[in-house]
C-alpha positions as CSV (number, residue, x, y, z in Angstrom):
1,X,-118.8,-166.1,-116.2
2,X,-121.6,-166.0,-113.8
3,X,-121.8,-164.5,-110.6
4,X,-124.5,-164.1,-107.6
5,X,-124.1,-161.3,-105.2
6,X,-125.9,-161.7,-102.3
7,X,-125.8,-158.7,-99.9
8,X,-128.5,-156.8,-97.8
9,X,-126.8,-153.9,-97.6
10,X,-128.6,-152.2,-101.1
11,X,-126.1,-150.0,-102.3
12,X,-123.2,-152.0,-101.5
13,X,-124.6,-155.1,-103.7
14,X,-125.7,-153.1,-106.9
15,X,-122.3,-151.6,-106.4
16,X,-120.7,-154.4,-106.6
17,X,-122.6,-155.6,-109.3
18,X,-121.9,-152.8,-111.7
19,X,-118.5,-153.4,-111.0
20,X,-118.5,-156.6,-111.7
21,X,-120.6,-156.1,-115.2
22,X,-117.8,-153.8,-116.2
23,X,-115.2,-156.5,-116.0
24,X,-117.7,-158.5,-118.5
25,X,-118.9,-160.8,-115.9
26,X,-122.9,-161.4,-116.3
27,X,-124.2,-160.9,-112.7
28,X,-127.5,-161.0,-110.9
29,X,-128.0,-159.6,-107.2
30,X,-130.0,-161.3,-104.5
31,X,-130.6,-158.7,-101.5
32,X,-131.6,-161.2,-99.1
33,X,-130.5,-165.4,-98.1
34,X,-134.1,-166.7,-99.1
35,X,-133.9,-165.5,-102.7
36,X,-130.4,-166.3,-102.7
37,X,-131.3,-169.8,-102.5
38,X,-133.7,-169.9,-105.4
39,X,-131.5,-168.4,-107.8
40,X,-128.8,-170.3,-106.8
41,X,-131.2,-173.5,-107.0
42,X,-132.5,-172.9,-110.7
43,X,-129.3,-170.9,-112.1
44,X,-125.5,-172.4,-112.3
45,X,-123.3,-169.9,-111.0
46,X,-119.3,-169.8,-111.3
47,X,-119.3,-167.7,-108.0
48,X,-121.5,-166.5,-105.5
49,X,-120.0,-163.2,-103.6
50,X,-121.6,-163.9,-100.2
51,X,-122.4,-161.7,-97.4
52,X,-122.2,-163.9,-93.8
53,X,-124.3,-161.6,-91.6
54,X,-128.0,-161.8,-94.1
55,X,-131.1,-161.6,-91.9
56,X,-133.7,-164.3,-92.5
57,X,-131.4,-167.2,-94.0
58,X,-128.0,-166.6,-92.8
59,X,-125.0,-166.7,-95.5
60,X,-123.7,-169.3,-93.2
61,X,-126.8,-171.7,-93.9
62,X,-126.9,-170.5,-97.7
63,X,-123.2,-171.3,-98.3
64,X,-124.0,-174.8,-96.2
65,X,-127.3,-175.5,-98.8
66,X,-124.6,-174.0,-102.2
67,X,-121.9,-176.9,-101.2
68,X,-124.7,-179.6,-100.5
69,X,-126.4,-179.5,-103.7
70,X,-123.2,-180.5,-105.4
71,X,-122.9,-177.5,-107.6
72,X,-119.2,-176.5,-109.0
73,X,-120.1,-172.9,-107.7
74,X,-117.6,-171.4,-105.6
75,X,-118.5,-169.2,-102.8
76,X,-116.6,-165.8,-101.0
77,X,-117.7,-165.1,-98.1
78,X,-117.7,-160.9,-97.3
79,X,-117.9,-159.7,-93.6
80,X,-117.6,-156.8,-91.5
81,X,-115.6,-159.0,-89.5
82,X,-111.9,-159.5,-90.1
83,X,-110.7,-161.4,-86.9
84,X,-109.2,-164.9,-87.8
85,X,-111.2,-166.3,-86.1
86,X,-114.1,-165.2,-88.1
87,X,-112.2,-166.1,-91.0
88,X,-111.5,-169.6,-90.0
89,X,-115.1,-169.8,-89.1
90,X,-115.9,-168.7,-92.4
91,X,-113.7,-170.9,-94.5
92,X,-114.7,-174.1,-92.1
93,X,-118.0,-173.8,-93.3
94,X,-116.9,-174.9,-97.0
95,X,-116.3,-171.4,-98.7
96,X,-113.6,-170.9,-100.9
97,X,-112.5,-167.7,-99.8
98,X,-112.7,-165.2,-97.5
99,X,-113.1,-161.1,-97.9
100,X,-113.2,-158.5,-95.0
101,X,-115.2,-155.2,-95.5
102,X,-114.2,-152.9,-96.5
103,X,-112.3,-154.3,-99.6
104,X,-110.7,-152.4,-102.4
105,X,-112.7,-153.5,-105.5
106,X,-109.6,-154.8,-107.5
107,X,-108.4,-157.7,-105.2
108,X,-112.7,-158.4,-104.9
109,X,-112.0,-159.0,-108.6
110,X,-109.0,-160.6,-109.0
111,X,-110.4,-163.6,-106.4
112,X,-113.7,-163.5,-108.3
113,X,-112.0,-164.8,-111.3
114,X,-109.5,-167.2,-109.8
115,X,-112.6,-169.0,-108.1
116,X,-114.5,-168.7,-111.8
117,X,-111.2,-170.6,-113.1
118,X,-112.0,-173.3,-110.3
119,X,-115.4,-173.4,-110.6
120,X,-115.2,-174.6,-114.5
121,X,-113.2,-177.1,-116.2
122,X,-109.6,-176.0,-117.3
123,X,-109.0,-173.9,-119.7
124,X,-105.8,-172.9,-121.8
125,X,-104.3,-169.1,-121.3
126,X,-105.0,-168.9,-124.8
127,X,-108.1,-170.2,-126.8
128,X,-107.8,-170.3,-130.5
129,X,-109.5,-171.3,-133.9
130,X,-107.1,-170.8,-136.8
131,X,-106.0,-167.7,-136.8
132,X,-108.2,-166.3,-134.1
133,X,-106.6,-166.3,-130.8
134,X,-108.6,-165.1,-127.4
135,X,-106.5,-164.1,-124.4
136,X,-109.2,-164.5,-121.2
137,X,-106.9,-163.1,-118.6
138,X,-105.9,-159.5,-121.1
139,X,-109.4,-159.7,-122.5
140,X,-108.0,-159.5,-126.0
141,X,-108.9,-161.4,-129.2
142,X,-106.7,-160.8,-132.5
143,X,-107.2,-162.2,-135.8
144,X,-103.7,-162.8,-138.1
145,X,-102.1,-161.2,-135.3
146,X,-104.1,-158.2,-135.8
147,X,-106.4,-156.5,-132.8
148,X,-109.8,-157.2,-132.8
149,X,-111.9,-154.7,-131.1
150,X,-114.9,-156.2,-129.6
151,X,-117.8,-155.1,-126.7
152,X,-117.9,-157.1,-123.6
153,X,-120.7,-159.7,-124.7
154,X,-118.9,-160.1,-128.3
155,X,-116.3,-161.3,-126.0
156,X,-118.4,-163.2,-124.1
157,X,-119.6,-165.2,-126.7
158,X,-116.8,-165.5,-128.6
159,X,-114.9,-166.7,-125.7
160,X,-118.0,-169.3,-124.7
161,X,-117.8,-170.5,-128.3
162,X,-114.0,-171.3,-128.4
163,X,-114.2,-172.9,-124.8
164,X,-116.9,-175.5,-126.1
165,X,-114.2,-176.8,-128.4
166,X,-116.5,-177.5,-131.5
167,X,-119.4,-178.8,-129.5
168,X,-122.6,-177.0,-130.3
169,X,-123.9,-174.3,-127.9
170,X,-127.2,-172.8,-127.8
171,X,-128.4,-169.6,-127.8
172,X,-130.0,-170.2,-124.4
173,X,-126.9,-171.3,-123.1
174,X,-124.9,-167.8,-124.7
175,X,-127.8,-166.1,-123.1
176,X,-127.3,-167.6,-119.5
177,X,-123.1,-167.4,-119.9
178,X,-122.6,-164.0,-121.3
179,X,-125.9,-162.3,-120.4
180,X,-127.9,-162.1,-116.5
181,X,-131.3,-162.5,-115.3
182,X,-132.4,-159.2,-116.6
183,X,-132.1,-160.3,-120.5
184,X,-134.9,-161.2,-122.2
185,X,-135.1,-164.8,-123.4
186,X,-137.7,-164.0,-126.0
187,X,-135.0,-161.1,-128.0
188,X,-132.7,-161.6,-130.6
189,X,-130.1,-160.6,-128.4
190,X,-128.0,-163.7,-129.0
191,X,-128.4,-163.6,-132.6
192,X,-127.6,-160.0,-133.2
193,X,-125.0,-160.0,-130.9
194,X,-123.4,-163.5,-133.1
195,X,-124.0,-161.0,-136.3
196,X,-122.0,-158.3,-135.1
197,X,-119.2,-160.5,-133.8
198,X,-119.1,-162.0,-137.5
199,X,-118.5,-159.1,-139.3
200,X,-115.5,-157.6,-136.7
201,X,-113.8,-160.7,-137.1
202,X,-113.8,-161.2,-140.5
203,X,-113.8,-163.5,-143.7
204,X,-113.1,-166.3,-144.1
205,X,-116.1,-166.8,-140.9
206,X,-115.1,-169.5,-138.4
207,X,-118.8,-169.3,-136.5
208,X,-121.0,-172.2,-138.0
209,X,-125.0,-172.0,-137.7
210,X,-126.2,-175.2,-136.7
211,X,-130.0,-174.6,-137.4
212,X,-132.3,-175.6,-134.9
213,X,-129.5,-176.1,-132.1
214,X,-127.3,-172.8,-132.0
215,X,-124.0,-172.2,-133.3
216,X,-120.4,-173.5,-133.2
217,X,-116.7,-172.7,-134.1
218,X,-115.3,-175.8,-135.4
219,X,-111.7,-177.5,-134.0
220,X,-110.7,-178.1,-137.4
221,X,-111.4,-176.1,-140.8
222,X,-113.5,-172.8,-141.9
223,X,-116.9,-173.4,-141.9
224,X,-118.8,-174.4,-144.9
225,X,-120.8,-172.2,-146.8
226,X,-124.3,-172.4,-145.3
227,X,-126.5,-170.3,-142.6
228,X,-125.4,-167.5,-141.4
């Protein structure tokens, strides 16, 4: 999943965003409301954590311009104020939840995936392909019932792959989904990282190359001998 963290207080944002990374989430940080807004404008997010009190653009007029564009982006509001009424003044404004600093980190989490479950189309507890079966809430994938040990983006991808249901996704796409602003489009980040993740799982290989487009993990069948 995808996450923006807005939040001017420095320490508190890249905190959050390491945290956030280490629970596999891709995340990029915006310290202010105007860049905020342009990388919420030219980047689909799952979630935006939100601060409400930003100088310059407030988070009240950034969540206002998030819900206006249409975007199935979630937003949680974070204040320093916890009165209901601030709350209620929060959540009138469109956001989808509501989080009073200071916050223990594991409940930020646990509402920062069940608004990523929100923000994209349903998905089943488990996501399979023959005899690989991904678990996203226990972050486990097992192959033949056996454990498969993988690194965060492995997982990532893997569990992009299996969500697409057969359709084709690029590796721009695995690189926006998996990865954040900070990878470089112009590695072979994605392909290595699809290489790796071939080899853990296994023979017979259930990742197709579609050549010229990306790669897919067909609904129905081991893929063909071909590109790998």
């Amino acid at each position: 999943m995808r996450i923006l963290v807005v939040e001017d207080e420095v320490p508190l944002a890249d905190a959050i965003a390491r945290g956030l990374r280490r629970e596999g989430m891709a995340v990029d940080v915006a310290y202010d409301g105007e860049t905020g807004h342009e990388k919420s404008t030219v980047t689909r997010y799952d979630v935006v954590v939100l601060d409400r009190d930003l100088p310059g653009m407030s988070g009240d007029e950034l969540c206002k311009e998030i819900l206006s564009s249409g975007a199935l982006t979630r937003v949680m509001m974070l204040t320093a104020s916890a009165g209901v009424d601030d709350r209620v003044a929060g959540l009138s404004l469109g956001a989808d939840d509501y989080l009073a600093k200071p916050f223990a980190f594991p409940e930020l989490v646990a509402r920062v995936r069940a608004l990523a479950r929100r923000a994209t189309p349903a998905t089943p507890p488990l996501l399979t392909a023959r005899d690989v079966e991904l678990d996203p809430a226990r972050r486990t994938v097992r192959r033949a019932g056996q454990p498969v040990e993988l690194t965060r983006k492995e997982f990532g991808v893997l569990e992009v792959l299996l969500a697409a249901k057969g359709s084709v996704v690029s590796s721009e796409e695995l690189l926006e989904r998996v990865w954040d602003e900070n990878a470089d489009p112009f590695t072979t980040t994605v392909r290595v990282t699809v290489m790796t993740l071939r080899k853990k799982l296994g023979e017979p290989g259930i990742i197709d190359t579609v050549v010229g487009s990306g790669y897919r993990v067909p609904t129905a069948g081991f893929p063909e001998d071909g590109p790998r």
